[in-house]
DSSP file (Angstrom, degrees, kcal/mol; ACC not computed):
  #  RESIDUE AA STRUCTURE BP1 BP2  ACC     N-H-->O    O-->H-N    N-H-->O    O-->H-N    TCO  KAPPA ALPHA  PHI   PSI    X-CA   Y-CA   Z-CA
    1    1 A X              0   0    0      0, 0.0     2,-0.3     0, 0.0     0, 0.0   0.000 360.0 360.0 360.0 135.6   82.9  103.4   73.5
    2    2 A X        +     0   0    0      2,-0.0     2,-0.3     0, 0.0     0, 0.0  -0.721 360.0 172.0 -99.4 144.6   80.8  104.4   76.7
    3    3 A X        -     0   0    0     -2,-0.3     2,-0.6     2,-0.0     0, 0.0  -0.989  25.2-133.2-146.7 128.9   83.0  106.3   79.4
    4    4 A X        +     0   0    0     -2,-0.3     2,-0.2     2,-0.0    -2,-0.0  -0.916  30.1 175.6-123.4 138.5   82.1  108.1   82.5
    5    5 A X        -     0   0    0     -2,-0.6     2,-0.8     2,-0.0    -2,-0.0  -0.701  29.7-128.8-132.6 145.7   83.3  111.3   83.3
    6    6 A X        +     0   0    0     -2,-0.2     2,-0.3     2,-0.0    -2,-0.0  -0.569  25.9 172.2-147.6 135.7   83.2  113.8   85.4
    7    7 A X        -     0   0    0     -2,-0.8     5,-0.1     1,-0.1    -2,-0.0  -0.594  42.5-102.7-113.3 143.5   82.6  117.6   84.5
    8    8 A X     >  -     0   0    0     -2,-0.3     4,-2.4     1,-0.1     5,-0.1  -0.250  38.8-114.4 -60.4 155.7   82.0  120.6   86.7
    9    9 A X  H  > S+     0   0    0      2,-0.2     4,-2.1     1,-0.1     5,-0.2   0.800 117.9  51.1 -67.3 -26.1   78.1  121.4   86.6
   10   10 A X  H  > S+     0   0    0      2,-0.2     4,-4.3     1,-0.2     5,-0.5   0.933 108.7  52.7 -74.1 -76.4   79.0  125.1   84.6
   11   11 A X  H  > S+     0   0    0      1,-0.2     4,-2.1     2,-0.2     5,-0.4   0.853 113.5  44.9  -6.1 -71.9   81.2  123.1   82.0
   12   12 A X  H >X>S+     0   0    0     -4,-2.4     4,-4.1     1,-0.2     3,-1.7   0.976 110.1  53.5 -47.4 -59.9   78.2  120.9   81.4
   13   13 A X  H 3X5S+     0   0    0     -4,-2.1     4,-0.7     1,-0.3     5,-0.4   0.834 109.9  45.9 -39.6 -48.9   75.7  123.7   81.2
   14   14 A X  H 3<5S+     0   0    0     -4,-4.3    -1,-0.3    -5,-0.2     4,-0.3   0.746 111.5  48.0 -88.9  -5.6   77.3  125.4   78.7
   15   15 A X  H <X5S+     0   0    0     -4,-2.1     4,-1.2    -3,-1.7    -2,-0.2   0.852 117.2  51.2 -86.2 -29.8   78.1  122.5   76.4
   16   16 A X  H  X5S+     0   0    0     -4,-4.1     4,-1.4    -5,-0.4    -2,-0.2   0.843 109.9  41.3 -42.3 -38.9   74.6  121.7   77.0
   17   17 A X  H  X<S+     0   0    0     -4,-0.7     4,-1.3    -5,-0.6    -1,-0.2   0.762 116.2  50.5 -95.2 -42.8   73.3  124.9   76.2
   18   18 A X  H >>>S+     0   0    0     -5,-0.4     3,-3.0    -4,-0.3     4,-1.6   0.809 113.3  54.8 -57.3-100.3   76.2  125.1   72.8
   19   19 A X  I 3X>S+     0   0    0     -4,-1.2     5,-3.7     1,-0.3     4,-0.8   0.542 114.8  33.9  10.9 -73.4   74.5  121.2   71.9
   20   20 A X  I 3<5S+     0   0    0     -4,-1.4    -1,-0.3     3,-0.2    -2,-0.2   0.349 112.7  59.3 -99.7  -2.6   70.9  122.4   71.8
   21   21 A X  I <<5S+     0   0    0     -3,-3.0    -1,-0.2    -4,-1.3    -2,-0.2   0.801 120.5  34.1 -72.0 -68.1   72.0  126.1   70.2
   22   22 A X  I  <5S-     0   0    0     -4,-1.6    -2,-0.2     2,-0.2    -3,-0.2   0.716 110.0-122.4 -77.7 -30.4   73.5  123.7   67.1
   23   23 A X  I  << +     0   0    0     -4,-0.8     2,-0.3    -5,-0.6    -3,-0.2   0.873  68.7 123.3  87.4  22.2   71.2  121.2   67.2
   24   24 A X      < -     0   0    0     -5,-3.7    -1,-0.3    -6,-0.2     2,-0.2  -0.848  67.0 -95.4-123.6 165.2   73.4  118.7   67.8
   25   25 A X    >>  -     0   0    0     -2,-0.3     3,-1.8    -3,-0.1     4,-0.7  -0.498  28.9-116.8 -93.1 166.5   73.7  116.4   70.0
   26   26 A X  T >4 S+     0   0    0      1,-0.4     3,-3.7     2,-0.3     4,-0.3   0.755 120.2  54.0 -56.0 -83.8   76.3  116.6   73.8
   27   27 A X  T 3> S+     0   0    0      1,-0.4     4,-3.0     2,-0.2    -1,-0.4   0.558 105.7  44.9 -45.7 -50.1   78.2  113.9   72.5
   28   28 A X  H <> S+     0   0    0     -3,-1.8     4,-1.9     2,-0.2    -1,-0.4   0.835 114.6  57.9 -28.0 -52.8   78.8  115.7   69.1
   29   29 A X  H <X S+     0   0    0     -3,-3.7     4,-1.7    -4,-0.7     3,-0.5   0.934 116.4  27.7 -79.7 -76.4   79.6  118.7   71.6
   30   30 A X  H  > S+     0   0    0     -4,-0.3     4,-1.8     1,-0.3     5,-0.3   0.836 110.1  63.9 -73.7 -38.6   82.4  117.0   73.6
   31   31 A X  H  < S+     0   0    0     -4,-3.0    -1,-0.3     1,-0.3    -2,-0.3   0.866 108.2  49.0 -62.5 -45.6   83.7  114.6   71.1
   32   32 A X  H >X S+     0   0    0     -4,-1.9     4,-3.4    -3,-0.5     3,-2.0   0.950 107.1  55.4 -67.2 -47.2   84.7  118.1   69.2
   33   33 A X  H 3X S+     0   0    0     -4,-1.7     4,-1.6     1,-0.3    -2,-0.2   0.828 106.0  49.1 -47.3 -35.4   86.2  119.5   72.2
   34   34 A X  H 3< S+     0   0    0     -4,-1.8    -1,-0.3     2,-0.2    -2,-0.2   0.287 106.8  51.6 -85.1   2.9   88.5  116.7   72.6
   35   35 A X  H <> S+     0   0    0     -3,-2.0     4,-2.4    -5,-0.3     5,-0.2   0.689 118.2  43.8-106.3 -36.6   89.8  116.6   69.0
   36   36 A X  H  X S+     0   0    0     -4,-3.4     4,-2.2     1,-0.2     3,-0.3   0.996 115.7  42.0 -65.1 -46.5   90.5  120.5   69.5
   37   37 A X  H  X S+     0   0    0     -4,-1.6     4,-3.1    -5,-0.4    -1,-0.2   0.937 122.8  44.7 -86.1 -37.8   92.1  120.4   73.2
   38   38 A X  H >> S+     0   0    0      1,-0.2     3,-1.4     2,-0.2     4,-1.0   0.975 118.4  43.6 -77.5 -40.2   94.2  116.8   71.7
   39   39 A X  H 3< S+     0   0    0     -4,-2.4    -2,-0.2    -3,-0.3    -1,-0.2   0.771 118.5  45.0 -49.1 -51.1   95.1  118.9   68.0
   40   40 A X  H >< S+     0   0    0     -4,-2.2     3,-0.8    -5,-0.2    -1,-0.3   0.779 112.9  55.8 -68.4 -30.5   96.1  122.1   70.5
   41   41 A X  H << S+     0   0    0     -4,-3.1    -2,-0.2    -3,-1.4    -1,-0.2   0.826  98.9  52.8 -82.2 -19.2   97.9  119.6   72.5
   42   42 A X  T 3< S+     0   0    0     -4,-1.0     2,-0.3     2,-0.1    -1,-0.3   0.496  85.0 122.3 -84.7 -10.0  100.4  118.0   69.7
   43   43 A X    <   -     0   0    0     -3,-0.8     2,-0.8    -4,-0.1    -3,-0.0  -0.615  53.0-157.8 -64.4 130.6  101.6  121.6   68.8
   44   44 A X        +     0   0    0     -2,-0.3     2,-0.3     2,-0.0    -2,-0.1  -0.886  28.1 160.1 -94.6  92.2  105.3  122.4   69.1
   45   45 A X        -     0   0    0     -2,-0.8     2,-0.4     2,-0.0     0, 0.0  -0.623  19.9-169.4-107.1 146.6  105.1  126.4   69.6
   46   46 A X        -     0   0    0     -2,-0.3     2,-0.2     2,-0.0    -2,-0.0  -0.936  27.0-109.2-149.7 142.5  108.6  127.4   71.3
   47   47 A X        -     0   0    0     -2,-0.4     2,-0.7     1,-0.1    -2,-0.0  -0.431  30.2-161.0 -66.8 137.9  109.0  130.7   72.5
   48   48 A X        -     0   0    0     -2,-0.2    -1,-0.1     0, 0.0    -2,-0.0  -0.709  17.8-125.1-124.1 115.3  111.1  132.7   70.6
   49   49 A X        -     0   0    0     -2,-0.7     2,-0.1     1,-0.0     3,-0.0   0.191  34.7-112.9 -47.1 143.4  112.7  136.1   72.2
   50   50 A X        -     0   0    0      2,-0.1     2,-0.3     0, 0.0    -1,-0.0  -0.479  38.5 -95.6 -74.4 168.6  111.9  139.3   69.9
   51   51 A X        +     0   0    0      1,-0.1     0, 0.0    -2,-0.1     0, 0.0  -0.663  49.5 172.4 -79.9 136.0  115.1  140.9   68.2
   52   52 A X        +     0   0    0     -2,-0.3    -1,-0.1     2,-0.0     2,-0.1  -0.226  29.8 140.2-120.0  21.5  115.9  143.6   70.7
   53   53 A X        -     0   0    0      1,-0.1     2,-0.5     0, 0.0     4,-0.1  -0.347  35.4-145.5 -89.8 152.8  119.1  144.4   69.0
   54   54 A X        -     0   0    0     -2,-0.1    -1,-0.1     2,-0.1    -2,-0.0  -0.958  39.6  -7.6-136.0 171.1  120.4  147.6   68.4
   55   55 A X  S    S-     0   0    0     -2,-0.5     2,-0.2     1,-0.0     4,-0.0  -0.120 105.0 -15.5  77.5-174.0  122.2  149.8   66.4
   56   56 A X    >   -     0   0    0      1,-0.1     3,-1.0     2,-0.1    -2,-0.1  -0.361  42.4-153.6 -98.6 141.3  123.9  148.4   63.3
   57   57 A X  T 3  S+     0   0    0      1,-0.3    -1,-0.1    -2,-0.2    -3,-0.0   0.872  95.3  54.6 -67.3 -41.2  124.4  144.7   62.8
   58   58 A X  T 3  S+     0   0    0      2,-0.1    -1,-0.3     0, 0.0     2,-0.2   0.124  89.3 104.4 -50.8   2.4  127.7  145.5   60.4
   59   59 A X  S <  S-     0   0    0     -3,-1.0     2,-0.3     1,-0.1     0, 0.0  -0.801  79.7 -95.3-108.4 168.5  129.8  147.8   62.8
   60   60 A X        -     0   0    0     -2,-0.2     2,-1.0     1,-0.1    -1,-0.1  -0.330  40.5-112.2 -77.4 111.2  132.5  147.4   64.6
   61   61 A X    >>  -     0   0    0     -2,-0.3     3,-1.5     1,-0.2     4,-0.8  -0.390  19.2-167.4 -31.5  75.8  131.9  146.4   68.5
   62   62 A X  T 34 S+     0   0    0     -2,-1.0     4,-0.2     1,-0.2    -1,-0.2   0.572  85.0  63.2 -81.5   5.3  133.1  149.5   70.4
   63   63 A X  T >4 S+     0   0    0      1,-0.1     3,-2.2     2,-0.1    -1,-0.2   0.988  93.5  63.8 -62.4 -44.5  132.9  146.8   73.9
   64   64 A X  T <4 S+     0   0    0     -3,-1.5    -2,-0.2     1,-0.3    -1,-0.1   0.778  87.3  64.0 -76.8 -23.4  135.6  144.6   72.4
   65   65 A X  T 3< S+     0   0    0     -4,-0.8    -1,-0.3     2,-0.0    -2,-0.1   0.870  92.1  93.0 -36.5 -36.6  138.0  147.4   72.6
   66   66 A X    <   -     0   0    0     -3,-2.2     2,-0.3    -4,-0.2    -3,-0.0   0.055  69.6-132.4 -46.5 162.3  137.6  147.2   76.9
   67   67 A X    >>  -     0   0    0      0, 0.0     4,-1.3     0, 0.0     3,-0.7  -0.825  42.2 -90.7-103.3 171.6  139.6  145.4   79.1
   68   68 A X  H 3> S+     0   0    0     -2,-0.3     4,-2.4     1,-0.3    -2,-0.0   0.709 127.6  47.4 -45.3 -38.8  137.8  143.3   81.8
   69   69 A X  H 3> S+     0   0    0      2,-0.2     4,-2.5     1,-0.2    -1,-0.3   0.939 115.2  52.5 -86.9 -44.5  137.8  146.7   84.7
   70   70 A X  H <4 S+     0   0    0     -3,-0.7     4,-0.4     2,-0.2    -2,-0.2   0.838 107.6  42.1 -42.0 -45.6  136.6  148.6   81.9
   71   71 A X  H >X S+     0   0    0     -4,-1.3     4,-2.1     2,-0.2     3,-1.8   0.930 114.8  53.2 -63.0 -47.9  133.7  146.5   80.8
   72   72 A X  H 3X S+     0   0    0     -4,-2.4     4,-2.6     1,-0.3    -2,-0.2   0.989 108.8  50.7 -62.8 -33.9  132.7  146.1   84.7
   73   73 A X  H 3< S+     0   0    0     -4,-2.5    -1,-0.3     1,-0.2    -2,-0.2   0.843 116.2  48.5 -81.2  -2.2  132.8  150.2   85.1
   74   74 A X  H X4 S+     0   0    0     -3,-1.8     3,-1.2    -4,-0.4    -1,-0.2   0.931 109.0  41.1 -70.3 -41.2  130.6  150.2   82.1
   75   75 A X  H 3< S+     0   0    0     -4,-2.1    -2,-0.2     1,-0.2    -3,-0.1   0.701 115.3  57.7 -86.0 -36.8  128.1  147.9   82.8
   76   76 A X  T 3< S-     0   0    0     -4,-2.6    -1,-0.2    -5,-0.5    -3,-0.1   0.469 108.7-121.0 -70.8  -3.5  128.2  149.8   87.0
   77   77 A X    <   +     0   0    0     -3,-1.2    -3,-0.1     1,-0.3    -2,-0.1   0.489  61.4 152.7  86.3 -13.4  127.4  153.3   85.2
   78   78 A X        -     0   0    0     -5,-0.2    -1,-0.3     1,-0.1    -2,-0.1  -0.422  50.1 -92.0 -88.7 177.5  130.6  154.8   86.5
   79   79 A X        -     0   0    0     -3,-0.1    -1,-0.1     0, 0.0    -3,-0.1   0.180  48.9 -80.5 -52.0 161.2  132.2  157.2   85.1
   80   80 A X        -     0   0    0      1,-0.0     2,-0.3     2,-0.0     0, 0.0   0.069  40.3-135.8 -34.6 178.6  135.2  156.9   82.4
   81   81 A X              0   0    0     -3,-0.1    -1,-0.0     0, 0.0   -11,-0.0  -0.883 360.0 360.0-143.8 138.7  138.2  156.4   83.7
   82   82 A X              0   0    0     -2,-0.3    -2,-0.0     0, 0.0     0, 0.0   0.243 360.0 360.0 -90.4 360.0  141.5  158.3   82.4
């Protein structure tokens, strides 16, 4: 199928220059470009956050101990409370 497109002159140049490098011809060139960029496009990647956790996943939770003014004066830095 004939199509006309239109690609910034650097784009061209260097598929041009890639083409005649291979010996093949532009069409070859772009026709590969577009089966990677549609291949790259059909991938499901989801980000997934790294494990930041610490300390040990089998102990006890020393937060759950708090009550609610306790957690907030942890989480503000101040000091204990007595």
């Amino acid at each position: 199928m004939k199509t006309t497109l239109e690609i910034r002159d650097e784009l061209l140049l260097r598929a041009k220059s890639l083409a005649r490098r291979t010996g093949r011809p532009l069409r070859a060139v772009v026709e590969d470009g577009l089966r990677l960029a549609l291949r790259y496009g059909e991938r499901e990647e989801h980000y997934q956050l790294p494990d930041c956790s610490v300390g040990d996943p089998g102990a006890d939770d020393p937060l759950e101990a708090l009550s609610l003014q306790d957690l907030r004066a942890e989480i503000d830095g101040e000091p204990e409370r007595r």
